[in-house]
FITORZA-982076 format. One record per residue: x, y, z of N, C-alpha, C in turn. Coordinates in steps of 0.05 Angstrom, whole numbers, plus 5000, padded with zeros to 4 digits. Atoms other than C-alpha are relative to their C-alpha. Layout:
REM FITORZA-982076
[[X; Y; Z]; [X; Y; Z]; [X; Y; Z]]
...
//
This chain:
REM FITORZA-982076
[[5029; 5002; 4998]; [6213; 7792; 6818]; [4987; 5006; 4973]]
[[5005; 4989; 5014]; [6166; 7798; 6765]; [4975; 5022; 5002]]
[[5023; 4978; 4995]; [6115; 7849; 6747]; [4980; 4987; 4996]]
[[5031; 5011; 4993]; [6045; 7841; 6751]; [4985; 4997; 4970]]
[[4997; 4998; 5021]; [6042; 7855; 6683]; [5019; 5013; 4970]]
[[4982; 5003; 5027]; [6070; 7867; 6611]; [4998; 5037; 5001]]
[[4999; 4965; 5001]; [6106; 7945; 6614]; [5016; 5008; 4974]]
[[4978; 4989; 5015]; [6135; 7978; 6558]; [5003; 5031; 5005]]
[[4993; 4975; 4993]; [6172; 8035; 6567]; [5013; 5015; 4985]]
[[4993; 4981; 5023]; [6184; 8096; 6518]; [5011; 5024; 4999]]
[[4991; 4983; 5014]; [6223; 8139; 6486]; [5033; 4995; 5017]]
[[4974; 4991; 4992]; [6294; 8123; 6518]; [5015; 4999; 4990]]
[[4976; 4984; 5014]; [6357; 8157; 6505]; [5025; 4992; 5009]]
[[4974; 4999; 4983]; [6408; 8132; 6555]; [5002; 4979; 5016]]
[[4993; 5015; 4990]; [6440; 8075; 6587]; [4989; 5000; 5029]]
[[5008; 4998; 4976]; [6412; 8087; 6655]; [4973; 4988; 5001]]
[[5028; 5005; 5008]; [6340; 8081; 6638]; [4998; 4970; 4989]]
[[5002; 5031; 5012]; [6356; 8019; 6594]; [5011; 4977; 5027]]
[[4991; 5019; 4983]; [6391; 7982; 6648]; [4986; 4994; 5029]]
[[5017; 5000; 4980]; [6348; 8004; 6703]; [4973; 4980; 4992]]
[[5029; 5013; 5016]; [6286; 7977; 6668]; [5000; 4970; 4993]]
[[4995; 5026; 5010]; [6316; 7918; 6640]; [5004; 4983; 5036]]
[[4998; 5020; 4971]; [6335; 7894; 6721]; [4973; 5002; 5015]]
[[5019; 5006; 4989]; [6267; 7912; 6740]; [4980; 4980; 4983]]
[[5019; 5028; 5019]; [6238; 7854; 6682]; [4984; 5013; 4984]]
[[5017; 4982; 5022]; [6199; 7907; 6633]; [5005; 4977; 4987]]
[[4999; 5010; 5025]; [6179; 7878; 6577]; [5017; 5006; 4974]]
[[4985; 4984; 5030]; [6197; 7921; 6519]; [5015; 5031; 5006]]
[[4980; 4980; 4998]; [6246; 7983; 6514]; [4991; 5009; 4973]]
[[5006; 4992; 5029]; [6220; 8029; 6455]; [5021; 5031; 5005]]
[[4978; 4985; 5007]; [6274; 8072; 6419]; [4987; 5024; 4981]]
[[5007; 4985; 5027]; [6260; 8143; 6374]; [5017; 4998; 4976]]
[[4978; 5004; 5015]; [6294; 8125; 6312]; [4980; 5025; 4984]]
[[5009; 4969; 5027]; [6252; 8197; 6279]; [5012; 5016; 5009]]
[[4967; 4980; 4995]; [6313; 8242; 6268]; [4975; 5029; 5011]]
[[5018; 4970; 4992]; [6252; 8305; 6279]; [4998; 5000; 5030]]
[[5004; 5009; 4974]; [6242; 8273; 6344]; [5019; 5014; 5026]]
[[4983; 5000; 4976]; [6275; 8308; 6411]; [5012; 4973; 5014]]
[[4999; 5022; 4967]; [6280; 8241; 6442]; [5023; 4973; 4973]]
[[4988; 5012; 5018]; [6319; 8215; 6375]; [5027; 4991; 5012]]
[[4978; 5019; 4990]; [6375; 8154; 6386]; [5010; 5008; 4970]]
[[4982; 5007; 5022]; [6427; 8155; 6336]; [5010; 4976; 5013]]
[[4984; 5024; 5010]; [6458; 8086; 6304]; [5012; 4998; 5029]]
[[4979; 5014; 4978]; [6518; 8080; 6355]; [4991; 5008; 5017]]
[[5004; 4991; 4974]; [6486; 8109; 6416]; [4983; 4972; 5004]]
[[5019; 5029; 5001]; [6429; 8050; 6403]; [5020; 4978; 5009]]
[[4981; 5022; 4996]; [6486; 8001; 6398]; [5013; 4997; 5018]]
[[4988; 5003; 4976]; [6516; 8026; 6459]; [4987; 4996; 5012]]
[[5022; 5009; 4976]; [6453; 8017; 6500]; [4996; 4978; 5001]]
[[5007; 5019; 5002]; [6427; 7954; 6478]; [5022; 4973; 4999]]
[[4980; 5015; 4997]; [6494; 7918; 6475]; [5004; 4996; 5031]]
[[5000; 4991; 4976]; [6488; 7931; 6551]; [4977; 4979; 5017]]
[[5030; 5013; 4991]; [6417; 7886; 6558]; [4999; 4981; 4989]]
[[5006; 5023; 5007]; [6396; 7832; 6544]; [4958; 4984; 5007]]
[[5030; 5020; 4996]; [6316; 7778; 6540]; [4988; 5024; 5005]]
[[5024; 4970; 5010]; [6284; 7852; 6522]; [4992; 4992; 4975]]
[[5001; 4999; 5029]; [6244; 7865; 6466]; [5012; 5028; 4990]]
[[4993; 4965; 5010]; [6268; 7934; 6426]; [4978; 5000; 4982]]
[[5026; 4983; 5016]; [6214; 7973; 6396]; [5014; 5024; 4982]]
[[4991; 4959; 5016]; [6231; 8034; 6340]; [4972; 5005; 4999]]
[[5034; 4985; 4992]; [6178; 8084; 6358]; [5007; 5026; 4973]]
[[5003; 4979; 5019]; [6162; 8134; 6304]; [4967; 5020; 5003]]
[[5028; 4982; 4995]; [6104; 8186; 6294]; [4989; 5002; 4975]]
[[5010; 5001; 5011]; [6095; 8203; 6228]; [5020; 4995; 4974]]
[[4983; 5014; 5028]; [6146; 8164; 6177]; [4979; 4985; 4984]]
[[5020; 5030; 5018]; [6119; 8123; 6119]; [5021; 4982; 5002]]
[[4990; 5032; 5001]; [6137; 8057; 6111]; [5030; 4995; 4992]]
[[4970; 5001; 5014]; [6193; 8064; 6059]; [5029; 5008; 5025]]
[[4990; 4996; 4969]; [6226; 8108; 6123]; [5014; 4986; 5018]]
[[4996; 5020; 4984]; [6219; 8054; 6171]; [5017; 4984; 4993]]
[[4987; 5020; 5003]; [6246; 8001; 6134]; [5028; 5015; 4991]]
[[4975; 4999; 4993]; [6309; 8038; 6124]; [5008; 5008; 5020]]
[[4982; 4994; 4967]; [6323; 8063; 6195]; [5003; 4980; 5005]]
[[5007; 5037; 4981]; [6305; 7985; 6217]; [5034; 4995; 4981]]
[[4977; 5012; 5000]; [6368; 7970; 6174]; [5022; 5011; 5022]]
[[4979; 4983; 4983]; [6416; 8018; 6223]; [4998; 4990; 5025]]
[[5010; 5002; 4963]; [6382; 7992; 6290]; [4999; 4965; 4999]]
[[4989; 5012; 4992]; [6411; 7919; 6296]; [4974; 4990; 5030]]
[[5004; 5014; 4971]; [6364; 7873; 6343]; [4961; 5015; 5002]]
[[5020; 4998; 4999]; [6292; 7908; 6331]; [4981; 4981; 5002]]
[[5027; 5036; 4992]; [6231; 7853; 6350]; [4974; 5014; 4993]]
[[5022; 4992; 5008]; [6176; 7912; 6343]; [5003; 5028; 4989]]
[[4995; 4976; 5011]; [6163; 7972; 6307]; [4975; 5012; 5006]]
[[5014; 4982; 4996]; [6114; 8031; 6335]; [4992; 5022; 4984]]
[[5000; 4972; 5008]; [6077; 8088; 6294]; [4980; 5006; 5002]]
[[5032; 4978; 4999]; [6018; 8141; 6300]; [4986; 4997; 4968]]
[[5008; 5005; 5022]; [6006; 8125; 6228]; [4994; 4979; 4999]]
[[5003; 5027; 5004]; [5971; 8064; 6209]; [4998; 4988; 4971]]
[[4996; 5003; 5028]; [5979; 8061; 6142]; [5032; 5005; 4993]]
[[4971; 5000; 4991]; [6053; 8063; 6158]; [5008; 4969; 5004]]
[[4991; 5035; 4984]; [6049; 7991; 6199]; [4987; 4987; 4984]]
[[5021; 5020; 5015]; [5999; 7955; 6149]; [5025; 4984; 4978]]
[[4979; 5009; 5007]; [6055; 7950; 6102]; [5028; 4979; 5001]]
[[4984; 5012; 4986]; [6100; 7917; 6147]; [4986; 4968; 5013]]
[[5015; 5037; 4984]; [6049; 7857; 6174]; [5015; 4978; 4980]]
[[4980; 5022; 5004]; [6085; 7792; 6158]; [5023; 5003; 4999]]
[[4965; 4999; 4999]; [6157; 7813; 6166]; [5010; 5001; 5029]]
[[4987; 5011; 4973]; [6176; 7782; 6235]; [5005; 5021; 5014]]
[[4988; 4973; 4985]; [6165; 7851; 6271]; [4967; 4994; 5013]]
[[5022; 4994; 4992]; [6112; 7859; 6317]; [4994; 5034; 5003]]
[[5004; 4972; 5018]; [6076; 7925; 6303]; [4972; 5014; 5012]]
[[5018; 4990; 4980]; [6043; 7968; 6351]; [4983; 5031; 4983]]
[[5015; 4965; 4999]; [5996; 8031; 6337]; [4993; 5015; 5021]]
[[5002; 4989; 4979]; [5997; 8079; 6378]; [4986; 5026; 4992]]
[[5028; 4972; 5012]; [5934; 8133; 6370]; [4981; 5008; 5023]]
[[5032; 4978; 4973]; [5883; 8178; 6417]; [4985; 4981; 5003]]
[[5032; 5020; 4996]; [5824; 8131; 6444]; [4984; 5018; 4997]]
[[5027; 4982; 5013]; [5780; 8188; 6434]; [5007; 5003; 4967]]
[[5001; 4990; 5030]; [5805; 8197; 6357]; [4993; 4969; 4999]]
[[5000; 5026; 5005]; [5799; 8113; 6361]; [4967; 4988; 5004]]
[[5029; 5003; 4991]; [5728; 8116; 6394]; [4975; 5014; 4976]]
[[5019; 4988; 5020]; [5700; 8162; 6335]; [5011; 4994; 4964]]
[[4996; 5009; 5029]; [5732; 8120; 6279]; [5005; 4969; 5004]]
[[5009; 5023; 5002]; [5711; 8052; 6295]; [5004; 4985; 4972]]
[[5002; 5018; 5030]; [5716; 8035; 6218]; [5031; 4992; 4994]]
[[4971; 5008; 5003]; [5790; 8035; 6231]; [5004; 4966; 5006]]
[[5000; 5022; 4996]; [5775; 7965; 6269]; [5002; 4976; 4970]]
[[4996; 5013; 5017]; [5763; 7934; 6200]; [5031; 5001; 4991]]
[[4962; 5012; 5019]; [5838; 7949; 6175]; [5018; 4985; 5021]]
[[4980; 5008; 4980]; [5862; 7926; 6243]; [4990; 4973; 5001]]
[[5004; 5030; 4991]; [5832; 7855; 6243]; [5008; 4984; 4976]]
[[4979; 5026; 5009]; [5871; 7791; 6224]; [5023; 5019; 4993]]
[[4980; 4988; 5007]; [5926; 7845; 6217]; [5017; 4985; 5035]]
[[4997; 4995; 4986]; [5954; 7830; 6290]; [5021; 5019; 5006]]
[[4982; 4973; 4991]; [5978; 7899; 6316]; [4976; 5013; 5017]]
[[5005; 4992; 4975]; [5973; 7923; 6384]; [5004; 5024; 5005]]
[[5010; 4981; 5002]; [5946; 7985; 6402]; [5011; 5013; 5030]]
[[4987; 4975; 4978]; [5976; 8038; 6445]; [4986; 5021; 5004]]
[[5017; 4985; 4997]; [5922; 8080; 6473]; [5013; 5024; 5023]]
[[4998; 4972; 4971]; [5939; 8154; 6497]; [4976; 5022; 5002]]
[[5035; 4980; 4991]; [5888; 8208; 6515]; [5003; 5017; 5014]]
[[4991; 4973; 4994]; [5892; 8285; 6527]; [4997; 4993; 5025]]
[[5013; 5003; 4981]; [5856; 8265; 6584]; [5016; 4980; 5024]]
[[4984; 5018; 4981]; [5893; 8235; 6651]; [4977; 4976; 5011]]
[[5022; 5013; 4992]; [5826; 8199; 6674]; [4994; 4976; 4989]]
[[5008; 5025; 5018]; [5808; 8126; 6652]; [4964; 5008; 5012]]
[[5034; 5002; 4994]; [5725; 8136; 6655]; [4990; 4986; 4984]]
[[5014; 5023; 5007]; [5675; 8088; 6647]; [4990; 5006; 4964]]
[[5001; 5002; 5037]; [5670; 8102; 6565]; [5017; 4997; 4999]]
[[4966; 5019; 5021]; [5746; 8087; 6552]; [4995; 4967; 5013]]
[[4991; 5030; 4998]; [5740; 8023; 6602]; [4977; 4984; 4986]]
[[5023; 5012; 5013]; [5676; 8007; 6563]; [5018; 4986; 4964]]
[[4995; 5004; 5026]; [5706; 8015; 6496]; [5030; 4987; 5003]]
[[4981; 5018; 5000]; [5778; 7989; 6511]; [4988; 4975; 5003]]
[[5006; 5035; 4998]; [5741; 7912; 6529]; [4993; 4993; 4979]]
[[5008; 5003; 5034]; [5704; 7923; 6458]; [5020; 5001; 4989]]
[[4980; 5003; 5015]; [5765; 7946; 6434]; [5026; 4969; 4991]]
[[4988; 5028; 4988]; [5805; 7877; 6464]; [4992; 4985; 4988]]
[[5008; 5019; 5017]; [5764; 7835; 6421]; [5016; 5004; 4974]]
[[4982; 5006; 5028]; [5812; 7854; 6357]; [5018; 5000; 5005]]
[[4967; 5003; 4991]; [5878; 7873; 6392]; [5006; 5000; 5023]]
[[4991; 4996; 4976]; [5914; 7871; 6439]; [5004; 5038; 5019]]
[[4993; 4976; 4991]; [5913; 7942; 6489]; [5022; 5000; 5017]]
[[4985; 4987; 4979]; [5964; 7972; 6523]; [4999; 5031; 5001]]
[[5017; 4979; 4988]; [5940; 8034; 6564]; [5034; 5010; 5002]]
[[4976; 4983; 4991]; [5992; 8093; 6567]; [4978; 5024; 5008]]
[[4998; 4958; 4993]; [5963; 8151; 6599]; [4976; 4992; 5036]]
[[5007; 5000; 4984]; [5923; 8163; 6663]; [5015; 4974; 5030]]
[[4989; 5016; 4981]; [5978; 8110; 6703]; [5020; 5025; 5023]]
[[4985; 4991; 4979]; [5999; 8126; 6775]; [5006; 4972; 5014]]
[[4990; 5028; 4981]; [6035; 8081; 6827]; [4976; 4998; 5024]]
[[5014; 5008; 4980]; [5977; 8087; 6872]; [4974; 4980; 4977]]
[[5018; 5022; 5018]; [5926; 8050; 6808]; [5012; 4992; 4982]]
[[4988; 5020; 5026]; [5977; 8019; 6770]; [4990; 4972; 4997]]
[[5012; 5030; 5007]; [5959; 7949; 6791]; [4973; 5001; 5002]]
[[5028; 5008; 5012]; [5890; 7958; 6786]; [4995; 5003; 4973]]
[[5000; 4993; 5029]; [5896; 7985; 6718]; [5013; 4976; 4987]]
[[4979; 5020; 5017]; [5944; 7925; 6699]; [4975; 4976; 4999]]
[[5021; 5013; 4998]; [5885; 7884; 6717]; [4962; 5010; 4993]]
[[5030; 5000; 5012]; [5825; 7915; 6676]; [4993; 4992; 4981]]
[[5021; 5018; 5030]; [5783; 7872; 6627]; [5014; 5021; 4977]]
[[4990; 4991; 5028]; [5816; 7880; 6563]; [5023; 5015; 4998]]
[[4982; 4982; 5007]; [5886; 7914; 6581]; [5018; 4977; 4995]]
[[4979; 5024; 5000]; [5944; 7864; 6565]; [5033; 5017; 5013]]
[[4968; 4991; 4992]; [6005; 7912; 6581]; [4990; 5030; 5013]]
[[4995; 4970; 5002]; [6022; 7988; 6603]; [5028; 5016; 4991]]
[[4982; 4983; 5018]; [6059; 8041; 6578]; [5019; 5024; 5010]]
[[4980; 4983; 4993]; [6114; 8083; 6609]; [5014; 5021; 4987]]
[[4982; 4977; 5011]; [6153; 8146; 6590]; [5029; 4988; 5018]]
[[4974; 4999; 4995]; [6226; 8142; 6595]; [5007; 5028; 5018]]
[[4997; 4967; 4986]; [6265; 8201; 6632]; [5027; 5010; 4985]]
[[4982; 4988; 5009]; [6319; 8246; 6616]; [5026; 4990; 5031]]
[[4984; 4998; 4968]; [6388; 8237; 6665]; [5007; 5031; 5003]]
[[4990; 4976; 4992]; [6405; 8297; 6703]; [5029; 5010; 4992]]
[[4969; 4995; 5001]; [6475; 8290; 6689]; [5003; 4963; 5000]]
[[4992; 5019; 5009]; [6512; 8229; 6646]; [5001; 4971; 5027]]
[[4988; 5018; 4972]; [6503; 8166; 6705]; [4974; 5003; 5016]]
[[5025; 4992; 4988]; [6445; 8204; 6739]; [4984; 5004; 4991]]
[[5030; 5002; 5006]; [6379; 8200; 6739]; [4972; 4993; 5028]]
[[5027; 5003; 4978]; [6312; 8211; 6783]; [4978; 4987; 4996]]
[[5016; 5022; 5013]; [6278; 8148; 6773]; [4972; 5001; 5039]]
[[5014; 5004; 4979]; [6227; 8162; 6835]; [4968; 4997; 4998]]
[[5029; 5007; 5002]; [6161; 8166; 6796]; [4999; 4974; 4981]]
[[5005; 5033; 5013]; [6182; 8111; 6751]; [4996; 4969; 5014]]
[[5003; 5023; 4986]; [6200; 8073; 6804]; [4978; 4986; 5015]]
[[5022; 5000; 4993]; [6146; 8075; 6841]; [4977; 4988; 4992]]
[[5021; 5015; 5011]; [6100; 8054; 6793]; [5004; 4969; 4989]]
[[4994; 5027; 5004]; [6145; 7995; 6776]; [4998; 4983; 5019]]
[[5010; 5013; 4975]; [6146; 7974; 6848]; [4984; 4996; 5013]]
[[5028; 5018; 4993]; [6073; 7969; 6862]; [4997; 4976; 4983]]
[[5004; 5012; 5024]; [6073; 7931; 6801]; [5014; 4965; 5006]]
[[4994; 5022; 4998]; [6116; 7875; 6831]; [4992; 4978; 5012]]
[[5009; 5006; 4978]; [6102; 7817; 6852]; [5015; 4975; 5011]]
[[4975; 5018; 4988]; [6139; 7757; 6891]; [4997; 4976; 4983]]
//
């Protein structure tokens, strides 16, 4: 079945998560290749997951690398399509090199620096909006539709399985945004709130 819409799902570490995700039709699978990172893949662990999947995209997610950084982890990680960071002066660097190139930043730090829109247009890079705040209220869904006129959104924060598909369906979101999980033990894993939200999400 597919989903209702475009999910990417972040930060995973482990074959369970990747394989689960990949049979429920996600879009993208984003990896930590920042060694500071708790949620950090090393080289062959990557290679053992993704050798495992297949008609995904892979994302390297980062936080606060520069550029130079990126482009040498991207040589170690085999099969990347997009590259994620909290810095945007990190991804600017990188436009035209066959990577699609997400930012991922606060909508309230995004809502009071509007002048950022100028470096983001004719750049195309899609915007990963999180927010201390669990609540989507009528000033984010105001400013995410404004925001939709330069990039593409994908909403990570305030998703439950009871308003996932309505959220998949508000003016100006194109995707959403998932957390990965930890397994309990190598094999196991308690996929009950992921699931959940993936399974409203389906549809026939």
């Amino acid at each position: 079945m597919a989903l209702a819409t475009a999910i990417k799902i972040s930060g995973v570490n482990h074959l369970t998560d990747a394989r689960y995700c990949a049979g429920m039709h996600v879009d993208m699978l984003g990896f930590c290749l920042e060694e500071t990172s708790p949620r950090f893949l090393s080289p062959d662990l990557f290679r053992d997951i993704t050798g495992w999947i297949s008609g995904i995209d892979l994302v390297a997610e980062f936080s606060t690398s520069n550029t130079s950084t990126i482009q040498e982890a991207l040589k170690l990680y085999p099969g990347i399509t997009h590259v994620e960071c909290e810095e945007l002066e990190s991804l600017l660097p990188l436009s035209g090199k066959d990577l699609g190139l997400i930012y991922k930043t606060s909508i309230d730090r995004l809502m009071h620096q509007q002048e950022l829109f100028e470096k983001l247009k004719d750049q195309n890079i899609t915007l990963h909006f999180t927010s201390q705040y669990n609540i989507l209220n009528i000033d984010y869904q105001n400013f995410i539709l404004n925001a939709s006129s330069y990039s593409s959104i994908y909403l990570g924060f305030g998703i439950k399985a009871e308003n996932a598909k309505r959220l998949s369906q508000m003016p100006g979101v194109k995707g959403l945004v998932l957390d990965a999980g930890d397994e309990i033990k190598p094999g196991l894993r308690d996929f009950e709130q992921l699931a959940d939200i993936l399974e409203s999400l389906e549809e026939e």
